[in-house]
C-alpha positions as a Markdown table, in Angstrom:
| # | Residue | x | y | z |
|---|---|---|---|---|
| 1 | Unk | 0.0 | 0.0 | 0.0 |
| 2 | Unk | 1.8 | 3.1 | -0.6 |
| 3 | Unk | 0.9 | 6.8 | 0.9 |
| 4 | Unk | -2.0 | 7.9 | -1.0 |
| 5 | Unk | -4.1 | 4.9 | -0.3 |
| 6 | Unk | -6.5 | 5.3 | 2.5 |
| 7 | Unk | -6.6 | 3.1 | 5.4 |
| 8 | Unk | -10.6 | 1.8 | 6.0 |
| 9 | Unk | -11.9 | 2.5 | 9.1 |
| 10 | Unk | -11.9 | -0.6 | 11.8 |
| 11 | Unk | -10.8 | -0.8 | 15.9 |
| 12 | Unk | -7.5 | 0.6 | 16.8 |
| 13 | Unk | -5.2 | -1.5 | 19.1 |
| 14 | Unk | -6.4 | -0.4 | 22.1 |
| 15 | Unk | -10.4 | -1.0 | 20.8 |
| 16 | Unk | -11.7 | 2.1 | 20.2 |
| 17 | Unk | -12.8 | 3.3 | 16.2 |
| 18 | Unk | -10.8 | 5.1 | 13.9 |
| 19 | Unk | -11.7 | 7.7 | 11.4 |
| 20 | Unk | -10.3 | 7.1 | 7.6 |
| 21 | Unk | -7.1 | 8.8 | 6.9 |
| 22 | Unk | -4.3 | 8.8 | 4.7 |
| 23 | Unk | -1.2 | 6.9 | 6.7 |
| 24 | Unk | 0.9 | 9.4 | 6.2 |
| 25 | Unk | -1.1 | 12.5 | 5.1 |
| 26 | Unk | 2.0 | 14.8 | 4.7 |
| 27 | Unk | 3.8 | 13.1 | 2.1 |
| 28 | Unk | 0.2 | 11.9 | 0.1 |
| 29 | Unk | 1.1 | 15.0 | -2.2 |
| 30 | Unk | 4.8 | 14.7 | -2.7 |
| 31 | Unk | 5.9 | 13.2 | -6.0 |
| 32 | Unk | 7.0 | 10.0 | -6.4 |
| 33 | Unk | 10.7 | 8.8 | -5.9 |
| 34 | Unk | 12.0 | 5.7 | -7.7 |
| 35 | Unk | 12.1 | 2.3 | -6.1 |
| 36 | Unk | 15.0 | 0.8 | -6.9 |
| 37 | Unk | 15.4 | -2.8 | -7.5 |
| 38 | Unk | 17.0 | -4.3 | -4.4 |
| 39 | Unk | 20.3 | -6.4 | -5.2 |
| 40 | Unk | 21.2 | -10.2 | -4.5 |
| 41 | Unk | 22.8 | -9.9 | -1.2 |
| 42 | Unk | 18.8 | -8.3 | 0.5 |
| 43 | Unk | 17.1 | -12.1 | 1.0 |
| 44 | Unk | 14.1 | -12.6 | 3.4 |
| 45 | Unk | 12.6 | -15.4 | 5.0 |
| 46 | Unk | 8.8 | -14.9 | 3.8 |
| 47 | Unk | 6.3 | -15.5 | 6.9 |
| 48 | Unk | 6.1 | -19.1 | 7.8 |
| 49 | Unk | 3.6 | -21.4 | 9.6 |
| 50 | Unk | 3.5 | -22.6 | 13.0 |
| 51 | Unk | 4.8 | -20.6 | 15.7 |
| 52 | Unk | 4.4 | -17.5 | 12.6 |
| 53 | Unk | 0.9 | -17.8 | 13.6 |
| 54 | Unk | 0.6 | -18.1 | 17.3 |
| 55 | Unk | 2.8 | -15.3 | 18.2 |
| 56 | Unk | 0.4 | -13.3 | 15.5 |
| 57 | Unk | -2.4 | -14.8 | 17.4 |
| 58 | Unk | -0.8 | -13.6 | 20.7 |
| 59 | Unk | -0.4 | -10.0 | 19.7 |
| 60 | Unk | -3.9 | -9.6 | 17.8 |
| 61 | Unk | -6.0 | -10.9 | 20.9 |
| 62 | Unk | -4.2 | -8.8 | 23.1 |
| 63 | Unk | -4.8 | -6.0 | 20.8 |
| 64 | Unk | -1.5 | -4.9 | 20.7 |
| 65 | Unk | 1.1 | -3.1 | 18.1 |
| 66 | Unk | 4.0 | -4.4 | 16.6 |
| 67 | Unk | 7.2 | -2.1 | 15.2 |
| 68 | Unk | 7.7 | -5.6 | 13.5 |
| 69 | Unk | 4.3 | -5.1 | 11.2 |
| 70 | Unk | 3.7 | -1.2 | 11.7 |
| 71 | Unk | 7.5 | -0.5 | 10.1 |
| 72 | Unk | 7.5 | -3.2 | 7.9 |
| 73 | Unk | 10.6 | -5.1 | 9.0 |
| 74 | Unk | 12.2 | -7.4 | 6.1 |
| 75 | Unk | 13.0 | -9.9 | 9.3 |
| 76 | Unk | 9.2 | -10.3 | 10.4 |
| 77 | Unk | 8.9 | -13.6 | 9.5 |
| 78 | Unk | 12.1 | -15.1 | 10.5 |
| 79 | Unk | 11.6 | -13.4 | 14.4 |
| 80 | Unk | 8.0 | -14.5 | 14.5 |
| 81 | Unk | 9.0 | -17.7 | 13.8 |
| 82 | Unk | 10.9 | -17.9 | 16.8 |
| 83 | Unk | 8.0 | -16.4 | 18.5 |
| 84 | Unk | 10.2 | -13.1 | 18.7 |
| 85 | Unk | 8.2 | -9.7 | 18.4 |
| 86 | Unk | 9.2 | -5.7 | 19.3 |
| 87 | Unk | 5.7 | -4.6 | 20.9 |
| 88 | Unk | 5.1 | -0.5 | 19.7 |
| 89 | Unk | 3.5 | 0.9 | 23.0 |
| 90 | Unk | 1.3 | 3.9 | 23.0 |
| 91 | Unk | -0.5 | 3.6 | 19.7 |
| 92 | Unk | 0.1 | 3.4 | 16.1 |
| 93 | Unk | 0.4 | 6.7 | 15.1 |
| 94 | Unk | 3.4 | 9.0 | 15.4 |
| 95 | Unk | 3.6 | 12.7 | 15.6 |
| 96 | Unk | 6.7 | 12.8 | 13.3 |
| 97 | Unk | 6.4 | 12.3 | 9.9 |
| 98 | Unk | 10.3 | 11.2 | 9.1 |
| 99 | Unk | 11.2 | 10.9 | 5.6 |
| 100 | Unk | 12.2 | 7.2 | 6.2 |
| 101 | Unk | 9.6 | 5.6 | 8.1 |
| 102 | Unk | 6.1 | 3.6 | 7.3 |
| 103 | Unk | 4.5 | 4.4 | 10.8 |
| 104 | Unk | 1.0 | 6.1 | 10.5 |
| 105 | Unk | 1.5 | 9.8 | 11.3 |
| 106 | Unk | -1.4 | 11.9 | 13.1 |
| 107 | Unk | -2.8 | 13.1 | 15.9 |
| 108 | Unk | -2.7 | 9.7 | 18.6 |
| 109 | Unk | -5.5 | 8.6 | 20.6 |
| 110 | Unk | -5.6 | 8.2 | 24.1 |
| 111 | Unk | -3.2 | 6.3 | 26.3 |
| 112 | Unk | -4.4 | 3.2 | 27.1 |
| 113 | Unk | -4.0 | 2.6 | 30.8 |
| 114 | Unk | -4.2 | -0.9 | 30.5 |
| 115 | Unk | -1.9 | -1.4 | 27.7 |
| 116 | Unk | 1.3 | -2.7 | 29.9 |
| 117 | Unk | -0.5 | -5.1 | 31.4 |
| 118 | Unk | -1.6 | -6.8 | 28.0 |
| 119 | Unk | 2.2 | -6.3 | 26.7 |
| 120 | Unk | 3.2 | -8.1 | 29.9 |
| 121 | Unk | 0.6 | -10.7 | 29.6 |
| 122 | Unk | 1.8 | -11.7 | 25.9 |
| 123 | Unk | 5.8 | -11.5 | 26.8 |
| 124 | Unk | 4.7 | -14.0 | 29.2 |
| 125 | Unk | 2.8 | -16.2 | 26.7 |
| 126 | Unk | 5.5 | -15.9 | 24.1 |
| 127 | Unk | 7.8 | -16.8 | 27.1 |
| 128 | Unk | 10.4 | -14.0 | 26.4 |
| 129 | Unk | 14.0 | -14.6 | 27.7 |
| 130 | Unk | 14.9 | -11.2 | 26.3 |
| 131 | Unk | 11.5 | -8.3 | 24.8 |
| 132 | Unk | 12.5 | -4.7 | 23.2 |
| 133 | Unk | 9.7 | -2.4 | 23.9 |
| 134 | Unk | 9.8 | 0.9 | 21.6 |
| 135 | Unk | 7.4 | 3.5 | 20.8 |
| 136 | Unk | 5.7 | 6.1 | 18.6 |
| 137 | Unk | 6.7 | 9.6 | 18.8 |
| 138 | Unk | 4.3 | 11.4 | 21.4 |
| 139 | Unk | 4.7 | 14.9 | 21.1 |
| 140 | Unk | 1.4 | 15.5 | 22.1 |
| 141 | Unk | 2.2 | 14.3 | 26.0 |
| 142 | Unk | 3.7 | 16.2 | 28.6 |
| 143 | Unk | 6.4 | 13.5 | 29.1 |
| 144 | Unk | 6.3 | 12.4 | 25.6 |
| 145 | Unk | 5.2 | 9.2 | 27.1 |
| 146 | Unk | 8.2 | 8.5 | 29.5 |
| 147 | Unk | 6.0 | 7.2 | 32.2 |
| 148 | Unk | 3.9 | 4.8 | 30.3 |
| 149 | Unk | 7.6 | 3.7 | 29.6 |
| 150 | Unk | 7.8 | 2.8 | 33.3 |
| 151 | Unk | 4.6 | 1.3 | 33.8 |
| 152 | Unk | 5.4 | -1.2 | 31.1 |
| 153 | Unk | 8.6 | -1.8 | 32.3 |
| 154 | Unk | 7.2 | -2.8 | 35.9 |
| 155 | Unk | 4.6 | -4.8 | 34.4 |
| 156 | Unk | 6.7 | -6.9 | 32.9 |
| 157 | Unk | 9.0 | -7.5 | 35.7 |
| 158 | Unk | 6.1 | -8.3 | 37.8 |
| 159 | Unk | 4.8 | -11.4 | 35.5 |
| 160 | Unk | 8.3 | -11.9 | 34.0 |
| 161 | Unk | 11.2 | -11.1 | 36.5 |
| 162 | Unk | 13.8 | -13.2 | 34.6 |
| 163 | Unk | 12.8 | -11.7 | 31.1 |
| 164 | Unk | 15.6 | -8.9 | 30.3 |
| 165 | Unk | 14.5 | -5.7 | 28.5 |
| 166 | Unk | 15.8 | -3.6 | 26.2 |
| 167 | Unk | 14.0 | -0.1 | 25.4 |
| 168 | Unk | 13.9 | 1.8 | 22.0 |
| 169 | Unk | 12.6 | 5.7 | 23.0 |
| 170 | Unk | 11.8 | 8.3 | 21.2 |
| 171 | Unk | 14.3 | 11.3 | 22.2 |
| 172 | Unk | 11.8 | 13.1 | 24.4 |
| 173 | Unk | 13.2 | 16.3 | 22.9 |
| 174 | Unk | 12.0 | 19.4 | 25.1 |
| 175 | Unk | 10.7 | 17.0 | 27.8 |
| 176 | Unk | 12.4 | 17.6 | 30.8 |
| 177 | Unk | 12.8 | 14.9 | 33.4 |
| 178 | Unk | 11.2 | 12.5 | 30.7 |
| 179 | Unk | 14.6 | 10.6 | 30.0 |
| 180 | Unk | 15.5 | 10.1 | 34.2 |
| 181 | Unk | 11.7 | 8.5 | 34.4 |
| 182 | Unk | 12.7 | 5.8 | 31.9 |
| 183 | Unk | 16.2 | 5.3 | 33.6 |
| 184 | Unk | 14.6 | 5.5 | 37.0 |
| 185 | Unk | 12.2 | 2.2 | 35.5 |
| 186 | Unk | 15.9 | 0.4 | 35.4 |
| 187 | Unk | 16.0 | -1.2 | 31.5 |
| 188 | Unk | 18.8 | -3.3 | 31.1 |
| 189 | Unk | 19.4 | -2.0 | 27.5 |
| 190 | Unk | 18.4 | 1.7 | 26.7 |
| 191 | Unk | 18.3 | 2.1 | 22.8 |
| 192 | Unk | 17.6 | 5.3 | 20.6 |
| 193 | Unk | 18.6 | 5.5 | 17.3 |
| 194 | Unk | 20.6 | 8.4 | 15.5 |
| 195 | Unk | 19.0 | 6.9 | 12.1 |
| 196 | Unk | 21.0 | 9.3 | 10.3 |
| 197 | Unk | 24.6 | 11.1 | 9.7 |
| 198 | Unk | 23.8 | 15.1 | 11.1 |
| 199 | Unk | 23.8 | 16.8 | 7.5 |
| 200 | Unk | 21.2 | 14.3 | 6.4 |
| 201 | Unk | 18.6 | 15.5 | 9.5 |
| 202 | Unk | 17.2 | 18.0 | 7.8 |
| 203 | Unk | 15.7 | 16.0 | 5.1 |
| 204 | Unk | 15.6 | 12.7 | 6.4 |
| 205 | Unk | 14.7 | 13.0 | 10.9 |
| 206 | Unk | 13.4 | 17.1 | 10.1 |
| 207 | Unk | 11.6 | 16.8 | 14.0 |
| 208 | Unk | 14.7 | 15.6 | 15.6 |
| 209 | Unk | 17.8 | 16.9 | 16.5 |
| 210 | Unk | 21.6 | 15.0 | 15.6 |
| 211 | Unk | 23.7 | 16.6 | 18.8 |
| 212 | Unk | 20.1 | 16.0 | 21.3 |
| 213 | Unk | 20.2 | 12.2 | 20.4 |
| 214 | Unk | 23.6 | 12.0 | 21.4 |
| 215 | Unk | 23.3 | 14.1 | 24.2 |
| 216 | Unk | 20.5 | 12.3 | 25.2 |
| 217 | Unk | 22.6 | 8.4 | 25.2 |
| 218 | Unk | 25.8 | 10.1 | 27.2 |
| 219 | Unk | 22.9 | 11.2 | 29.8 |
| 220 | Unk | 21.8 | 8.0 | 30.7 |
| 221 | Unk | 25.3 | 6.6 | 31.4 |
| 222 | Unk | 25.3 | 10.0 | 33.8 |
| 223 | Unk | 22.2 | 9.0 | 35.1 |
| 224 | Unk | 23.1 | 5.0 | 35.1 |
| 225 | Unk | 26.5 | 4.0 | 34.5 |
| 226 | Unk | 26.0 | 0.2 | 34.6 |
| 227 | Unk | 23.3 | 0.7 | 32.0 |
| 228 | Unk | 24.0 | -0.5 | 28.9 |
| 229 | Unk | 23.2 | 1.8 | 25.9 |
| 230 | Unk | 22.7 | 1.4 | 21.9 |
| 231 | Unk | 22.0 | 3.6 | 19.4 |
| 232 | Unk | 21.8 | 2.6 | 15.1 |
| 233 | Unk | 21.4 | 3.9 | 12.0 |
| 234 | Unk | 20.7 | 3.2 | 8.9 |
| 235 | Unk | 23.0 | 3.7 | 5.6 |
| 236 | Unk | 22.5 | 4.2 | 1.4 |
| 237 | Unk | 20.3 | 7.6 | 2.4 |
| 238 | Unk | 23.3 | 9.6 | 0.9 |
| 239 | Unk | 25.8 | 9.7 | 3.2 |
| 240 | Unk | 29.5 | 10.0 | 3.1 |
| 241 | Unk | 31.5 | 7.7 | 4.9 |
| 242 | Unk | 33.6 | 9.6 | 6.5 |
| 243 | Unk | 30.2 | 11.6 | 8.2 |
| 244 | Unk | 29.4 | 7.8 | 9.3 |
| 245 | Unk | 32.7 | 7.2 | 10.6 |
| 246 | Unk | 32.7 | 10.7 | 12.4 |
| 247 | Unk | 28.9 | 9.8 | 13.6 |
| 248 | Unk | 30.9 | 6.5 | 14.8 |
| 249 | Unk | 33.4 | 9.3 | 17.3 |
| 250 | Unk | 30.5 | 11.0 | 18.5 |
| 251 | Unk | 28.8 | 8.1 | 19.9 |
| 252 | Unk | 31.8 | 7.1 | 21.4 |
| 253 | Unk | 32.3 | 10.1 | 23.1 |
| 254 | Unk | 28.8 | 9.1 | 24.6 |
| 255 | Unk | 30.1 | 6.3 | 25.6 |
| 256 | Unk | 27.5 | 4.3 | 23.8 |
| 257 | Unk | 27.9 | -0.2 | 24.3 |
| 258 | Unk | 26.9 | -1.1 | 20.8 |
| 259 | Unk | 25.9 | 0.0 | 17.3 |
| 260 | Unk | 23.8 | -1.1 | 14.5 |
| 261 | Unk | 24.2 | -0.2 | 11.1 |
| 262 | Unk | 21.8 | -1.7 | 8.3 |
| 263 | Unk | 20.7 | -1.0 | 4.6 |
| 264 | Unk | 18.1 | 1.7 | 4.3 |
| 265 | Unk | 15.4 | 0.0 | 2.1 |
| 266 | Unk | 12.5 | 2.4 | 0.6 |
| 267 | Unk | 8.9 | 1.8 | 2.4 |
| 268 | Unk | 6.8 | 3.4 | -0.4 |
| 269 | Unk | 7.5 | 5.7 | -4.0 |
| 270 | Unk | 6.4 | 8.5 | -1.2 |
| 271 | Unk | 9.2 | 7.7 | 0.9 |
| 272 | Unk | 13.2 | 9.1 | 0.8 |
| 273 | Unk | 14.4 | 7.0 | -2.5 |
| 274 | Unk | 17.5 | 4.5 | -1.8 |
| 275 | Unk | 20.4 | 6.8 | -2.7 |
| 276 | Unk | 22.9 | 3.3 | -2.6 |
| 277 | Unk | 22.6 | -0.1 | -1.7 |
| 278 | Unk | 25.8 | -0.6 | 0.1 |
| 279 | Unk | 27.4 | -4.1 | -0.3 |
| 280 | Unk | 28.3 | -6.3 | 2.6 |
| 281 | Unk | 32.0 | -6.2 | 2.3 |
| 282 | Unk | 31.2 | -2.2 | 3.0 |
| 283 | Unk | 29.5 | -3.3 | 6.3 |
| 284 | Unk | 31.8 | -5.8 | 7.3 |
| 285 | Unk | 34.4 | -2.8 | 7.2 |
| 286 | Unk | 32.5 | -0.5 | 9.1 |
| 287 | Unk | 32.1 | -3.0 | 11.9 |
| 288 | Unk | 36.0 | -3.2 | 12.0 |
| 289 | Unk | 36.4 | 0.3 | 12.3 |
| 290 | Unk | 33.4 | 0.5 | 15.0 |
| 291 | Unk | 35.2 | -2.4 | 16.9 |
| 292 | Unk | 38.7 | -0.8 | 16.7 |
| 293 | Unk | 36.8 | 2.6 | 18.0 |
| 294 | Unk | 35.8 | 1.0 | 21.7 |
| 295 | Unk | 32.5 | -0.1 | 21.1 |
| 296 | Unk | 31.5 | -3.5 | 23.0 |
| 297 | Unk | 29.6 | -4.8 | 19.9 |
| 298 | Unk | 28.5 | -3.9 | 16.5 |
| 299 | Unk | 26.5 | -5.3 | 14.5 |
| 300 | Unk | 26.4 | -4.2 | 10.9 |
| 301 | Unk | 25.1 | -6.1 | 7.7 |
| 302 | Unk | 21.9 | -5.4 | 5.0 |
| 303 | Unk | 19.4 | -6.8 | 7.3 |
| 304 | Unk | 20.5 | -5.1 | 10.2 |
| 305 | Unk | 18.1 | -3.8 | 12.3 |
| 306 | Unk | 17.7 | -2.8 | 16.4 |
| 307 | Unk | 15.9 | -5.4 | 17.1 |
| 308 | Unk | 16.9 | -8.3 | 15.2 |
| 309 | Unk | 18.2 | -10.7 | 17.3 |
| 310 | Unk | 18.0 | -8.7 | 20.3 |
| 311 | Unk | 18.3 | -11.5 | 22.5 |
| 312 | Unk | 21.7 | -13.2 | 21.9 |
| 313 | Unk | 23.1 | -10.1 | 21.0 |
| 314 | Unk | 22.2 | -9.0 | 24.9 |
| 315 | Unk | 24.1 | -12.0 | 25.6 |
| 316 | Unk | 27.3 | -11.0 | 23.6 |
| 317 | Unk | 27.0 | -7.9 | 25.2 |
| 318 | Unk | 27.2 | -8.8 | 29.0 |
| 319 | Unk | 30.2 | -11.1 | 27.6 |
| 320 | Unk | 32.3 | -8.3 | 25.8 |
| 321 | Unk | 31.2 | -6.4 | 29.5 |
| 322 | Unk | 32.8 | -8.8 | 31.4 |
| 323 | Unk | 35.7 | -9.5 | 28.9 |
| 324 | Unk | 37.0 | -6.0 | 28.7 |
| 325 | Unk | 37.1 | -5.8 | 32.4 |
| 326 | Unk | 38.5 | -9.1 | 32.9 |
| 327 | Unk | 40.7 | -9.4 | 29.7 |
| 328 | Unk | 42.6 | -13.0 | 29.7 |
């Protein structure tokens, strides 16, 4: 479906109707960019059967919101296939509308207050070892949604104490106290993504800010210094390597755990066009350099996203932790 289709009207996630609208209503009018042909190397797993369709099963009778289908991840059906999701808390639509991104943009709905319960109730049926939670943008909210943060954080260590989690947040830009709330809550991974090199903001993350972001990761090690932090972005949007490999130093100097770098692939022809599909040797030598720069783990390939393989790379993490501390 691409952006000038209109979405028919039906329940949102938390029950309640919703009005037809365009899914992303400011780029309905925009021409349309080229889709380029993806190369070899970009191979997914299509949706299987199985365990495919009980964690589906999970999520819809909980009436709850996946990044995995709201973005349109490439790895959906390989994670839900392991019964792996990322659960999108506070609705389905975003008040950004970044150049890069399928999430429906609009004025959100409501908080629903019982929403962390039902995300702890399905980590618990999906029997989570390790659960990212991330968000929409919530400019419309005082705390841009740092306390709902915290509720479903405690929810799920009530059902699930030995699940770990890792949180992806927005960058609660002009929302003071916001980011020590979600620290306060205790995640054992805090994730927000730079998406972008700075001189590509303006275009591609117009609503956010390149030196707030990193700001905003340095501050929770002030805040937390045990806490483990991860930021990502995403390459082939037109970027110069050395503004990635300068991007690399400035989360560094945050003191950021671990980066992800993956392949910028093109939602709809409404969306930022692919400038480059970068090949893998190209990854495979940024992860070199980001290893050689201090961070504890990188992972960098096409496919690359925050949340793909979450879990054992949480693992690797607390193991690179404990290695650089206790080198042989």
């Amino acid at each position: 479906m691409d952006d000038t289709s209109v979405n028919m009207a039906g329940p949102s996630p938390g029950g309640e109707s919703v009005s037809v609208a365009p899914r992303h209503p400011e780029k309905a009018h925009r021409p349309d960019q080229p889709v380029a042909r993806k190369p070899p190397w970009i191979r997914v797993k299509a949706p299987g059967v199985g365990q495919w369709d009980e964690t589906k099963a999970i999520i819809k009778d909980r009436k709850l919101v996946t990044v995995c289908e709201e973005a349109g991840c490439p790895n959906i059906g390989e994670c839900w296939a392991k019964r792996h999701a990322t659960f999108m808390i506070m609705g389905d639509i975003c008040t950004r509308a970044c150049a890069f991104c399928n999430v429906r943009t609009g004025l959100p709905r409501h908080l629903d207050e019982s929403e962390p319960e039902r995300v702890a109730d399905a980590v618990a049926k999906l029997a989570l070892a390790h659960v990212v939670i991330t968000s929409v943008d919530r400019d419309d909210l005082a705390d841009g949604g740092a306390a709902h943060f915290a509720k479903v954080i405690a929810a799920i260590r009530s059902l699930s104490p030995q699940t770990t989690i890792e949180v992806l947040t927005p960058d609660f830009l002009r929302k003071q106290g916001a980011l020590e709330t979600v620290v306060a809550a205790r995640p054992d991974v805090f994730n927000h993504n730079l998406e972008t090199v700075p001189s590509k903001y303006l275009t591609v993350r117009p609503g956010a800010r390149y030196f707030h972001s990193v700001r905003l990761l340095q501050r929770v090690k002030e805040l937390d210094a045990g806490m483990f932090t991860k930021s990502g972005i995403m390459v082939g949007l037109g970027e110069e390597r050395n503004e990635v490999l300068q991007l690399m130093d400035d989360l560094r100097s945050a003191d950021v755990d671990f980066l992800t770098i993956g392949q910028y692939l093109q939602p709809t022809k409404k969306h930022h066009p692919v400038m480059a599909f970068i090949p893998p040797e190209e990854f495979a030598a940024y992860a070199s350099i980001a290893r050689a720069k201090g961070f504890l783990l990188v992972s960098a390939s096409p496919l690359t996203r925050s949340s793909h393989h979450a879990g054992e790379d949480f693992a690797r993490l607390k193991a690179a932790r404990e290695q650089s501390r206790n080198p042989a």
